[in-house]
C-alpha positions in Angstrom: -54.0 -13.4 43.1 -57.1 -13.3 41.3 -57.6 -9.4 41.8 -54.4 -8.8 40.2 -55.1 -11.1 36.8 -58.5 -8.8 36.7 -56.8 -5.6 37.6 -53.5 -6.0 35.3 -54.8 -4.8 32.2 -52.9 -3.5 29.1 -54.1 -0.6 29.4 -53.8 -0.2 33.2 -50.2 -1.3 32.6 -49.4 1.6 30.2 -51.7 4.1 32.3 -48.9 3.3 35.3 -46.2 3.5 32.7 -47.6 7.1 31.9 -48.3 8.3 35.2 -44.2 7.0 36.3 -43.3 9.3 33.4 -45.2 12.2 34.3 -43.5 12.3 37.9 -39.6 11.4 36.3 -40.8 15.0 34.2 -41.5 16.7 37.7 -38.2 15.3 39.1 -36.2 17.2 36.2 -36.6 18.8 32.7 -36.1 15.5 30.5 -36.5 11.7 31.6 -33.9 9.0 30.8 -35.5 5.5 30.5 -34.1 2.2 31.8 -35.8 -0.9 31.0 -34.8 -4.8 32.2 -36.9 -7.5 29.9 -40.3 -6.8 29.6 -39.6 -3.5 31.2 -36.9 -3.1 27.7 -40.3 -3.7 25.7 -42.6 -1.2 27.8 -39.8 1.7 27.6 -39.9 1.0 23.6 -43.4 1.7 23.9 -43.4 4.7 26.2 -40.5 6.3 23.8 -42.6 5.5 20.5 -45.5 8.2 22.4 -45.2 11.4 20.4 -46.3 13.4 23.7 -43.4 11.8 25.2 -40.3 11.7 22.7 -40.0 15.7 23.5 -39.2 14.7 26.9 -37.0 11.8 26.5 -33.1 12.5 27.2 -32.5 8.7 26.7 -33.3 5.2 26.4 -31.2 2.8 27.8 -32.5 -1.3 27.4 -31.0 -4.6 28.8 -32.2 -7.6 27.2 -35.5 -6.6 26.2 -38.7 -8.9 26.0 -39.1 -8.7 22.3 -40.7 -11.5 20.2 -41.7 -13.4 23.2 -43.4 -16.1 21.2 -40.8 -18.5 21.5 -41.5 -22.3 20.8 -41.6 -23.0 24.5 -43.9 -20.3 25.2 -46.1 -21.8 22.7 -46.1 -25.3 23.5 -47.1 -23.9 26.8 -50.3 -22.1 25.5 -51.2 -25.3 23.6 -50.2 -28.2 26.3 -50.7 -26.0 29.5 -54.5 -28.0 30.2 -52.3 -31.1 30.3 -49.2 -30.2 31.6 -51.1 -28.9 34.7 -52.7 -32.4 35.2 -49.9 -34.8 35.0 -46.5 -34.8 37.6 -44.2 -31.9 37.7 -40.8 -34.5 36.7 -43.4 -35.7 33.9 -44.4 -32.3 32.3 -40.5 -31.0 32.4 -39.9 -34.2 30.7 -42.3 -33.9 27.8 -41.7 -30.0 27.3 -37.5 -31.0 27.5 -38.2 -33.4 24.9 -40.5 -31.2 22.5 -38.2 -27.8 23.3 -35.2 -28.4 25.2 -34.6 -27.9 28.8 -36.6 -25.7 30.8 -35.0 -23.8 34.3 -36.4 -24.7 37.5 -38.4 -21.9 39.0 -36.3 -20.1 41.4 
């Protein structure tokens, strides 16, 4: 909820991400990174660290979250105030016509 928006920072993000990689470095010698989507982009990071590339035995990434300013993600940021105020069918209408479709939410 409303903790978490306050509590997930960036750099309380990549302070987990550190920690994580500390313990994988007590589990064995050298740590092997796998990162899904935005997890792809946070491994990048973690294996761009020069305190970390020492340690890293690999980096393996599936479809990672780069470049994630897409034209739907910014019609979003600029129409989000209205899209929240009119009809779900209505706002999936308007960003289908402006972007394409958009995915129901699972």
């Amino acid at each position: 909820g409303e903790m978490m928006l306050k509590m997930a920072t960036r750099d309380a993000l990549f302070g987990d991400v550190a920690t994580g990689f500390a313990l994988g470095k007590l589990l064995g010698r050298r740590v092997v990174l796998l990162g899904v989507s935005m997890g792809g982009g946070i491994s990048t990071w973690l294996a761009t660290r020069p305190w970390a590339l020492p340690e890293l035995a690999g980096l393996l990434l599936i479809a990672p979250a780069y470049g994630v300013n897409t034209s739907r993600v910014l019609a979003y940021k600029y129409f989000k105030w209205f899209l929240r105020t009119v009809p779900t069918w209505l706002s999936r209408a308007l960003l289908h016509a402006s972007v394409g479709p958009v995915r129901p939410r699972r």
